[in-house]
N, C-alpha and C positions, 0 to 999 in steps of 0.2 A: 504494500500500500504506500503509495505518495504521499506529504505530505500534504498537497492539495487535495487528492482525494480523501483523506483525514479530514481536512478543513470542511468541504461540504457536507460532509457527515454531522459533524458537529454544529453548523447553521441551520441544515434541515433538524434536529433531533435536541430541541433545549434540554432533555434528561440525558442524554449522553454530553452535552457541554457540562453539564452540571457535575457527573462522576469526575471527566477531566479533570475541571476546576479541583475538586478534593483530591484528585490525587497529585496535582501539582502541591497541594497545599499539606499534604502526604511526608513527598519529596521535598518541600521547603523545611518543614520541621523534622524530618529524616537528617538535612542540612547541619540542623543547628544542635542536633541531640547523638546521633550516632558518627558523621563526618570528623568532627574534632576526635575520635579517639583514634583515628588514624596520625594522627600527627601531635597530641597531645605530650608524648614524651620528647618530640625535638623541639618543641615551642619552650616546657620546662626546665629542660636543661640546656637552654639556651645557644642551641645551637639554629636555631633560626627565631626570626621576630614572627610573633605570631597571624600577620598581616600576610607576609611572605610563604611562609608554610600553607596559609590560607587558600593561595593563590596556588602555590603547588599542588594543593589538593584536589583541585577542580581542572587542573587539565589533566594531573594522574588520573582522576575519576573518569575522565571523559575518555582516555583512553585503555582503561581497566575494563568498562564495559563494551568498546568497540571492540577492543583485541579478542576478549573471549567470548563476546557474542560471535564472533565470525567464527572462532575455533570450537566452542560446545557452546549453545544458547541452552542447557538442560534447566537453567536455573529459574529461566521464565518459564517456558513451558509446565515445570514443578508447581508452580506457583497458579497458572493458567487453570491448571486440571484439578487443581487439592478440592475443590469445592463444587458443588453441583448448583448454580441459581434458577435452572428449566430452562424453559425455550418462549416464555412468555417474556418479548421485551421491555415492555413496561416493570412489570412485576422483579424482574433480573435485575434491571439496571437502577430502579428505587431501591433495593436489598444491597446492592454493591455501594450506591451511595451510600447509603445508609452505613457500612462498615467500614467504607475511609473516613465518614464523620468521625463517626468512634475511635479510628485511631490518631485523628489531631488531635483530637478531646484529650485522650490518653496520653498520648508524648508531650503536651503543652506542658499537663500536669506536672508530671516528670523532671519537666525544662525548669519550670518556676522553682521546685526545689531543689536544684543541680544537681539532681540523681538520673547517669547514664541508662536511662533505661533502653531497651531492645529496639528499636524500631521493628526488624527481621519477626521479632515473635508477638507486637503488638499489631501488624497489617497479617499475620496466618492466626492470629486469637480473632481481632475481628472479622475477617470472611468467613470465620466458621459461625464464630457465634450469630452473621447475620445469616448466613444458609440455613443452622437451623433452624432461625426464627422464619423465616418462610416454609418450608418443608413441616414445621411441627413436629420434628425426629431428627434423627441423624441419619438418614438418608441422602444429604445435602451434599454428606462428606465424605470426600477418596478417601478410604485407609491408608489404600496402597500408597498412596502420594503422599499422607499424612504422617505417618510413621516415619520418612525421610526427616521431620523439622526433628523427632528424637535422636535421631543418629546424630544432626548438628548438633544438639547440648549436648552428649555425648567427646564426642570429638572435639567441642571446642572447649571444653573443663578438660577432660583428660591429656586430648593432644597439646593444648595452648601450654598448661601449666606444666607437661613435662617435655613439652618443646625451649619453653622459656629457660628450665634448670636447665635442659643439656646444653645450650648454646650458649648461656650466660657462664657457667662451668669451665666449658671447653673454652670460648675468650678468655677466663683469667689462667688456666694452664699456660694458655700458648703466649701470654704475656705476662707468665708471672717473672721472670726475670728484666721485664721492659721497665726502662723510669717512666715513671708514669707520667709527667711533665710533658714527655715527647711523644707519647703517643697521643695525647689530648688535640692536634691537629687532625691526625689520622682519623679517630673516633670521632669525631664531629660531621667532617665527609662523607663518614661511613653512617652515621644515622642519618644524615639529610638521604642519604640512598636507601635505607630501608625506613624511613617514612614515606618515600616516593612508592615502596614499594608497597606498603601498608593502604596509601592510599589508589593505588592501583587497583588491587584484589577487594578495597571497599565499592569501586565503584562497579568489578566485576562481582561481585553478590549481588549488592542492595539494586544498583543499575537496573539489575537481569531481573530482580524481583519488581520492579516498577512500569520496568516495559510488559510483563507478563502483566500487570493491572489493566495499561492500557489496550494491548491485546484482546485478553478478556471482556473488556468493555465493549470494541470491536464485537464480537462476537455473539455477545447478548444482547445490544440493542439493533442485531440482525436477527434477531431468535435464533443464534446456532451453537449448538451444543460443541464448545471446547475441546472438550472428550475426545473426539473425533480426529483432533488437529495431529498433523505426521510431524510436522515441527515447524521451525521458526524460521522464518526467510527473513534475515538478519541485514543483508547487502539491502535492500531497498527500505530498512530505518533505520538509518544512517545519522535523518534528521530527529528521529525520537530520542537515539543516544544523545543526540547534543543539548537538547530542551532538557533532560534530566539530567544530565551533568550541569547546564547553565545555574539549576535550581537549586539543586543540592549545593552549588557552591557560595549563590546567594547566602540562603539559610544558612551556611557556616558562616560566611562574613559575618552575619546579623547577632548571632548566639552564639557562637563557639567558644568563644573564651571561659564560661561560666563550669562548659562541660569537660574544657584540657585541665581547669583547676582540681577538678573531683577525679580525675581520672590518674592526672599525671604528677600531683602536688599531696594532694590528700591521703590517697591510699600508701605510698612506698615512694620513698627520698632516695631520687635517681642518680646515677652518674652517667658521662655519656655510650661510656659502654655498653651498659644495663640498658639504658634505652635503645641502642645496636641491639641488643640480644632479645628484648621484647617484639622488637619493629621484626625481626626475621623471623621470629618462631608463630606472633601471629600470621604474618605471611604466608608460611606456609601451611599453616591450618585451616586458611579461608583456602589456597590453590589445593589443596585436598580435596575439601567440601565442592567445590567449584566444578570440577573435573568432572562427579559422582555424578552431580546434577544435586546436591544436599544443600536445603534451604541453611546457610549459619548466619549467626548475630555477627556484625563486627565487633561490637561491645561487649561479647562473649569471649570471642578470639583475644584480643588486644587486653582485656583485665586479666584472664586466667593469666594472659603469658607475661604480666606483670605480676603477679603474684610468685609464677614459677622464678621468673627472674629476681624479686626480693628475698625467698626461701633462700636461695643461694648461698647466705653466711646464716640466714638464722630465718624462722620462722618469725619470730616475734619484731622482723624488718616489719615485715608486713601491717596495716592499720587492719585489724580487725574486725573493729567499730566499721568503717567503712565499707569492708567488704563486705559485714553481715548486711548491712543498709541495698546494697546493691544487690547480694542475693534473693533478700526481699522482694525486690522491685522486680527481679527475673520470675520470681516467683508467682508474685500476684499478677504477673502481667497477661496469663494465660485466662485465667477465671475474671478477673477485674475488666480486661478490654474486648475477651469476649462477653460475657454480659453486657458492656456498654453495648455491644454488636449486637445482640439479642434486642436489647432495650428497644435503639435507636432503630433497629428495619421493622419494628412491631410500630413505631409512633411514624416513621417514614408513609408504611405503607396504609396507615391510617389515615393520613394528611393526603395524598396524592392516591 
């Protein structure tokens, strides 16, 4: 699909302008609550001004999500298919609004209290919770495709936190004889490059999970069942990747600093190595996730492998207080933002 042909779609169909709108509005506070934890460690340890890293983040994204939508798009398609909303376009596309409301609603929340909550698990908490409220069952919902967002918590506590100790580890081995003076050049370099990287692999998750929204949206106010789709012809939204990189990098301009302070200051007092060794082991826990086609959190990825990376001399590096706050927030965010999704396509489809 063309961008222009997109455009007409959306002048003829004010309920599909209207999901749009939310999910730019999605993707803007996606921006400002999970983007900054891609770069939160080279902003606090000072190896980049937080303006600049900003700025790095948004054309890593934009290119995180082209590179690996051309090479596996799995992560939209996962996203596309998780949920059943019918074949009645009306009814579909008010239920989908209905669950991107619910997750600004949710992530604002979040933002106000500078607690990194998930965006990844608060856009699959709310399409479920509004599928079942349409359905009145859980009929609404893939398993098979559902059961993927478990393997990312999975993978991104396990893999992040013991990606973060082996790589954190293995740097001080291999420079434990180095003055450390001197290599303080070298390590600065090398995080501005795995925050490049960090923010790369954000924009290939979250990216892949947003165009799968719009997609979807595509689809249901066509009445045609998702389901069906063989995959994603990636080469001709070319211009979708650049509107949701544009956004997402917005929304960090606007909010991110509140979210690098809780991520990168709050929880574990960094050096810039340790933020090398965070920025690589989330890295490649999202290019795991990524490959699979497995929906992950970046905010998942990048904390555990802060956490792996503070254990390193001691557990009690670690803010605990903080981390428990944050697990919370992963926690409720499943039942809390579904329900909001539940709520919100019962009083949608009430209204319209």
């Amino acid at each position: 699909m063309s961008f222009f042909e997109f455009w007409e779609q959306i002048v003829a169909n004010p309920l599909l302008a209207l999901a749009v709108a939310l999910t730019m509005g999605v993707i803007l506070v996606n921006g400002w609550t999970d983007a900054p934890n891609a770069i939160a460690t080279c902003v606090v340890t000072r190896c980049m001004s937080a303006r600049g890293a900003i700025l790095m983040a948004a054309v890593f994204n934009f290119f995180g999500v082209l590179i690996m939508s051309l090479v596996n798009a799995s992560v939209a398609e996962t996203i596309t298919k998780m949920v059943s909303f019918g074949t009645d376009p009306k009814e579909a596309i008010v239920a989908l609004s209905a669950a991107l409301f619910a997750i600004v609603f949710w992530a604002t929340l979040a933002w106000v209290f500078g607690i990194p909550t998930s965006e990844s698990h608060a856009l699959i908490a709310g399409l479920t919770g509004s599928a079942i409220a349409l359905h009145g069952s859980f009929d609404g919902v893939n398993g098979g495709e559902w059961v993927k967002v478990l393997y990312g918590i999975v993978i991104s506590v396990v893999v992040g936190f013991g990606l973060g100790w082996l790589v954190c580890k293995g740097v001080e081995l291999l420079f434990a004889r180095a003055d450390r003076r001197k290599t303080e050049p070298f390590f600065k370099g090398a995080q501005i490059v795995g925050a490049a990287s960090m923010a790369f692999m954000h924009g290939a998750q979250d990216g892949q999970k947003f165009m799968g929204v719009i997609i979807l949206s595509t689809y249901l106010v066509n009445g045609q069942d998702p389901a069906g789709m063989s995959g994603v012809d990636t080469k001709s939204l070319i211009w979708l990747m650049l509107i949701c990189s544009a956004v997402m990098g917005l929304g960090t301009l606007c909010g991110g600093k509140k979210i690098i302070k809780s991520v990168g200051m709050d929880m574990v007092k960094l050096e810039k190595y340790q933020g090398f060794s965070a920025d690589i082991a989330g890295s490649i826990a999202l290019l795991l996730s990524s490959t699979f086609g497995i929906p992950m959190s970046t905010t998942h990825a990048k904390t555990t492998a802060i956490m792996g990376v503070g254990a390193v001399r001691r557990l009690s590096a670690v803010n605990l207080g903080v981390v428990k706050e944050m697990a919370l927030t992963w926690i409720l965010t499943f039942p809390g933002c579904g329900l909001v999704g539940f709520v919100t396509a019962k009083l949608f489809m009430w209204i319209f």
